[in-house]
Structures are given as structure tokens and as C-alpha cells.
N, C-alpha and C positions, 0 to 999 in steps of 0.2 A: 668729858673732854673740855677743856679748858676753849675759849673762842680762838688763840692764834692754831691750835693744833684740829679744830674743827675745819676752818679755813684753810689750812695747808690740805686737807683731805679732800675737802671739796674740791679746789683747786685742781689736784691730782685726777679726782673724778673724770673732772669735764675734759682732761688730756684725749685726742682721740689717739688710735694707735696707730704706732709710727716703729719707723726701722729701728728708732733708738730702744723702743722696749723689745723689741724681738730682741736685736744684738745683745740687752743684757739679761734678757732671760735665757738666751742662748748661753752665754758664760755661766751662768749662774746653774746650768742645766748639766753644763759639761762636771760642773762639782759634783751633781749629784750622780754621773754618771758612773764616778769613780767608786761611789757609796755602793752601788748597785754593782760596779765591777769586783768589788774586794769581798762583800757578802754572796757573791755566786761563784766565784772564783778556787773557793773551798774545794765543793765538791768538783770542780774537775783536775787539779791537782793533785787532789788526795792520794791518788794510786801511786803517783810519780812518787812523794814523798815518803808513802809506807817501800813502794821501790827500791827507794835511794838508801833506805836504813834509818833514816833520822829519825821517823815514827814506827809503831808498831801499828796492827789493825786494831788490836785489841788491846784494852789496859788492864793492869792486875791490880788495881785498886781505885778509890773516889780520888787521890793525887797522884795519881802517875803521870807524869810528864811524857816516857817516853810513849805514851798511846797517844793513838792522833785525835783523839780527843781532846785533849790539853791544847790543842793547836787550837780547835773551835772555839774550845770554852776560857781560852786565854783571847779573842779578839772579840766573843761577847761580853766577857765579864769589862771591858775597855769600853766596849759601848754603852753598857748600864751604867758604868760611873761618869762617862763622858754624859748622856743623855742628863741622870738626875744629876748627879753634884756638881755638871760647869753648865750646863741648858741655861743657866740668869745669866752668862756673862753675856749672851746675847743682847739682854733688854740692857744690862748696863754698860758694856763696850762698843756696840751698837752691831747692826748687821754684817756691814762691811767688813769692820774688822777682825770678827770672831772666825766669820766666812772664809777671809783669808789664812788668818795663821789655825786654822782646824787644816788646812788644806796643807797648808807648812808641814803643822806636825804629821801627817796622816805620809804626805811624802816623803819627810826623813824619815821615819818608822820603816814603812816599805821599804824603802831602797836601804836603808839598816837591814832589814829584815834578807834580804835577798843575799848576804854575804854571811850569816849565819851556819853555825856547822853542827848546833847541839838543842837539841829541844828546848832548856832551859830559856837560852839566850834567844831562839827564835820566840817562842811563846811571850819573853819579856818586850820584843818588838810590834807584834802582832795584838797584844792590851795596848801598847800605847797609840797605832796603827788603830785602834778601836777606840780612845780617845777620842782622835780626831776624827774620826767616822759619825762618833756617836754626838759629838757636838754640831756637826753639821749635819745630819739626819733631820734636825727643828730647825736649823736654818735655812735651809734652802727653801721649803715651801712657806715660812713668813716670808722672809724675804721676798719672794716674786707676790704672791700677796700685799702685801706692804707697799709694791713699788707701782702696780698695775694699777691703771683704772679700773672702779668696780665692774663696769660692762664690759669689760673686753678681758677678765679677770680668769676665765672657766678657760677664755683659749688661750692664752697664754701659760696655764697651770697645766692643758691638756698637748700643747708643746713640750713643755717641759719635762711630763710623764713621756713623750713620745722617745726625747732626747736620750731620758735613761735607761729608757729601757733597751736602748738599743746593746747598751752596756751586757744583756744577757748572751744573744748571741758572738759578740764579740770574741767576749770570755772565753766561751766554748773553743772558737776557731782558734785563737792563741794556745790556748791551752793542747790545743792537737799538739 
């Protein structure tokens, strides 16, 4: 580390904690909130969807779209190319940025995804919905790292786990 970026850290160190880092780890929590909503969100939907016709239970080969499988493995295989192939644009577009528009894309995806009437065209939503999941997946926890003082670092990370997680029951209750 170069001396001005040693000194900005320091700097940052010796912040004690204050409402302004709850409030943005609180935002920053709420991103991940959604990451955690859309990855558990699967399985309780799943029935409605084989229900409705759009998916099957089962599929009759390794690419069949209409098993609901293709629904899973179309918003993982989103997150595996979002994680490794855009994961740098954080160090190079910076936190902030990448943070917001993963959250852009991740919400047009979704709300695309939500008017969908054909497996093909949902699974095409639901990879790019996995885009922007998968690129904010390594954002959120640098980020609040990054932005914390190193001692007040565990509670503000064990906030932010608290915030997401809440995202599981949520899910649940909606999904009723």
C-alpha cells in the first residue's frame, strides 16, 4: 500500500461507530437481502410454476427447458458468469457503482422475468437476474468491509448477516 491509501485506512480505522455506518450498512444489507430472496425463493415457488404449466417436475434430457430445472440452472449458470467474468469490475468501476447497477440489472431481469409466459424466455431472464445477483454476491461483503472501521467491523458484517437473512422467512411467507 502506497502512504496516501495507508493513511486513508487508518484514517477510516480510528472512525468510531456511528449512525452513518449502520444507515449504510443497513442499505447495503438490504442488496443483499434480495440476493438471499431470489436464491431461496426457488424452492417455494417451484410447485406454483410446475402448477401453472410453464415447467415440468421432471425433464427428459441434460437441455430441456421445459423441466424446472432449466429454471434453476438458468439463474446459476447467471451467477457463475456474473461472479467470475464481471467480479473485476468491482475493483475497477469501484463499489458503489457496480453495487448499484448489479441491483438495476438484477430488478429489470425480475420484473422482465415476472411477465414471461414460456420457459425459454423466463430462463433467458432469470441468467441475466443471475448476472446481477452474482455480481453482487462479492460486493456486498467487500463493501461493508471496506467501508467499516476495522473494530467495529465483525458487528456491522454480523448486522448485515442478521438483515439478510431475514430475506429467508420473508420469502416463505410471500410465497404462501
Amino acid at each position: 500500500a502506497t502512504g496516501v491509501e495507508a493513511s486513508v485506512s487508518a484514517r477510516l480505522d480510528r472512525l468510531p461507530p456511528t449512525r452513518y455506518f449502520s444507515g449504510l450498512v443497513a442499505r447495503i444489507a438490504i442488496g443483499g437481502w434480495f440476493e438471499f430472496y431470489e436464491m431461496f425463493m426457488a424452492a417455494y415457488i417451484s410447485l406454483g410454476l410446475i402448477g401453472s404449466g410453464l415447467y415440468r417436475a421432471t425433464t427428459a434430457g441434460l437441455f430441456d427447458v421445459n423441466g424446472f430445472a432449466s429454471f434453476l440452472g438458468s439463474f446459476f449458470a447467471g451467477m457463475f458468469v456474473g461472479t467470475v467474468a464481471l467480479g473485476g469490475f468491482t475493483d475497477r468501476f469501484g463499489r458503489r457503482a457496480v453495487f448499484t447497477c448489479a441491483m438495476l440489472i438484477y430488478s429489470v431481469a425480475t420484473f422482465a422475468a415476472a411477465f414471461q409466459h414460456s420457459p425459454e424466455s423466463m430462463d433467458l431472464w432469470r441468467f441475466v437476474a443471475g448476472l446481477g445477483i452474482g455480481v453482487q454476491l462479492i460486493t456486498v461483503d467487500t463493501y461493508i468491509s471496506e467501508l467499516t472501521p476495522h473494530h467495529t467491523r465483525g458487528r456491522y458484517s454480523a448486522f448485515s448477516i442478521l438483515v439478510i437473512l431475514t430475506s429467508v422467512p420473508t420469502v416463505a411467507v410471500l410465497s404462501f
